[in-house]
C-alpha positions as CSV (number, residue, x, y, z in Angstrom):
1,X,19.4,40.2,24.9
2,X,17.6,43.8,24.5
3,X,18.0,46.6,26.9
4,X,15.2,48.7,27.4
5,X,16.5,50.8,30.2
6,X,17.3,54.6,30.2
7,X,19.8,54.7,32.5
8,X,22.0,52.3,30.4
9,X,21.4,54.5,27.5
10,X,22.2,57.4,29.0
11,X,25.6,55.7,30.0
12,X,26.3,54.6,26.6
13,X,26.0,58.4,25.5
14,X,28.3,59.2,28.0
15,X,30.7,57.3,27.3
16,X,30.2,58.3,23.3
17,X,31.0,61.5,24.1
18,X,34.0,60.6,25.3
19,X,35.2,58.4,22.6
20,X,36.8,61.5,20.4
21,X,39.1,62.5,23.5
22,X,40.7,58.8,24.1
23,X,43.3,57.4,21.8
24,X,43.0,53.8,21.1
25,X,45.3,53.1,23.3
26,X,43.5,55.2,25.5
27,X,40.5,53.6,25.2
28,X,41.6,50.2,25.6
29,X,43.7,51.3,28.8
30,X,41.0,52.2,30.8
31,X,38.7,49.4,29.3
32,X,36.1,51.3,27.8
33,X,34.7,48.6,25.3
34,X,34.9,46.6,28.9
35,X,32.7,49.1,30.5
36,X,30.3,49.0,28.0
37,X,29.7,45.2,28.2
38,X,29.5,45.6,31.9
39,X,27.1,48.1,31.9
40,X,24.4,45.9,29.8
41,X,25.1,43.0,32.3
42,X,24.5,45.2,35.0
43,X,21.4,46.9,33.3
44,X,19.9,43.1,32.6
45,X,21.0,41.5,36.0
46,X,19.7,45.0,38.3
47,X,16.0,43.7,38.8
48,X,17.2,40.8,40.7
49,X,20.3,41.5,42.2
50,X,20.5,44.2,44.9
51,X,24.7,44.6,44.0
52,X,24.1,44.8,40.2
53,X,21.6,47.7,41.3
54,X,24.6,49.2,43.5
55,X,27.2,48.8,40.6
56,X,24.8,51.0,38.7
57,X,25.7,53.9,41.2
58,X,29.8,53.3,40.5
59,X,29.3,52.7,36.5
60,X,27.7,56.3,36.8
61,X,30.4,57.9,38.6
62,X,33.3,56.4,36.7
63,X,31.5,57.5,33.8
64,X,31.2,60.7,34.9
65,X,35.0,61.0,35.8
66,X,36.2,60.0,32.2
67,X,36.7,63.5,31.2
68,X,38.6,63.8,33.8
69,X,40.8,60.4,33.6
70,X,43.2,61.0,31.3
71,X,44.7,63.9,32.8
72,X,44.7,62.5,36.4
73,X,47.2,60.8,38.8
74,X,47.9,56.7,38.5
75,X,46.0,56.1,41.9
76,X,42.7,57.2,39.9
77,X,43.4,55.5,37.0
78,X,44.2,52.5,39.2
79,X,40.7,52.6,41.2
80,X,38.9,52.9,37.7
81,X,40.0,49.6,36.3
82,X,39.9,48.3,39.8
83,X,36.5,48.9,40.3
84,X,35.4,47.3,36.4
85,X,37.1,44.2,37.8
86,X,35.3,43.6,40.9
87,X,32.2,44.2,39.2
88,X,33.5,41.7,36.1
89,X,34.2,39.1,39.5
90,X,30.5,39.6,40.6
91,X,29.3,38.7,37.2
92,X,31.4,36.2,37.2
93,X,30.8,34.5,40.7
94,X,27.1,35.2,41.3
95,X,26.0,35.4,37.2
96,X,28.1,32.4,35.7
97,X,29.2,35.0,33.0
98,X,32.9,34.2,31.7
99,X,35.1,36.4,29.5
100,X,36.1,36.4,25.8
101,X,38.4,33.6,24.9
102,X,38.8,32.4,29.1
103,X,37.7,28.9,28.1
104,X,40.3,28.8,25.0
105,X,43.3,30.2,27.2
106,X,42.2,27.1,29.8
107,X,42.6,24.7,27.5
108,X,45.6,25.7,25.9
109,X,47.4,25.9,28.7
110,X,45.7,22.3,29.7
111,X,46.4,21.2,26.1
112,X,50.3,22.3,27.1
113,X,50.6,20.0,29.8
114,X,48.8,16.7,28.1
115,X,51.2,17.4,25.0
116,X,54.0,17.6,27.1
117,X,52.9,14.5,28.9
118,X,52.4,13.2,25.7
119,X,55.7,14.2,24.1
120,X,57.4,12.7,27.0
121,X,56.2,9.1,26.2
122,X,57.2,9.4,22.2
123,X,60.1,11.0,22.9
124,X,59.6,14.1,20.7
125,X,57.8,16.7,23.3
126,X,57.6,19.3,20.5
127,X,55.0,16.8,18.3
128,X,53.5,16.6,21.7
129,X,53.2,19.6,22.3
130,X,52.1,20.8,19.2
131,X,49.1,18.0,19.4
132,X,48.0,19.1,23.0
133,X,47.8,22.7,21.9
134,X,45.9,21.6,19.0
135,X,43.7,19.6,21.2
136,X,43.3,22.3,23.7
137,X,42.6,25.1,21.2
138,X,39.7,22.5,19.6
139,X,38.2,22.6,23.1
140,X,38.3,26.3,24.5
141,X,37.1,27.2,20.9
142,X,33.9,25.1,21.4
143,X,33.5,26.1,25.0
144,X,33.8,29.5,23.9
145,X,31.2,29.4,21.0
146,X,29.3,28.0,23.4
147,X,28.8,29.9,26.0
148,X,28.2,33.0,23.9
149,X,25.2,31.0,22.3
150,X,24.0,30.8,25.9
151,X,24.9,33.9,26.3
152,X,27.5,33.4,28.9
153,X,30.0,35.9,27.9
154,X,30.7,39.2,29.3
């Protein structure tokens, strides 16, 4: 998927810029790779859908308050990350878009309860367990790969 759109350049910039002041740890707290991601579904989805186009006003000012983030109180760090997640939960609701790896945490966890289930029945629930996991990790890996071949993923 190419982006041809100025505004999401200029956002990308921005966010450059800002890149030198964040520690990793810094960077991954106030999901900056996240925003980025965003940003392009946003910038693809915007022509059709009048809230993408209204997120595009909110990714501009949290990008334009990231100098100012790291030195601020909790409650604006809060609002940042809360406002990247209800625009992930639009994607996800109205754009069928998933996550990385949400399909392969599904299934292991689904994969937990079958081996369980399983390891009930032979009387050894670790073997079980250890098959649904393997089972379930089989499964969310393929779901995974392919939804980013459709270009699902977030």
């Amino acid at each position: 998927m190419e982006i041809h759109n100025d505004w999401y350049k200029d956002v990308v910039k921005e966010i450059d810029k800002h890149k030198g002041r964040f520690s990793k740890r810094d960077y991954k707290k106030y999901k900056l790779d996240l925003l980025l991601r965003v940003t392009k579904r946003v910038t693809s989805f915007s022509t059709d859908c009048v809230e993408c186009q209204n997120f595009q006003g909110e990714i501009t000012k949290l990008v334009e308050d990231l100098g100012d983030l790291v030195h601020s109180f909790k409650e604006k760090r809060k609002s940042h990350n809360q406002v990247i997640n209800s625009i992930v939960k639009h994607l996800q609701k109205h754009h069928e878009l998933i996550t990385e790896g949400k399909n392969l945490a599904i299934w292991i966890a689904i994969g937990s309860g079958m081996g369980v289930a399983i390891g009930a029945g032979s009387d050894n629930i670790g073997v079980g367990i250890a098959i649904g996991v393997g089972i379930g990790v089989a499964i969310g890996s393929y779901m995974d790969a392919k939804a980013k071949k459709e270009d699902k993923v977030i």
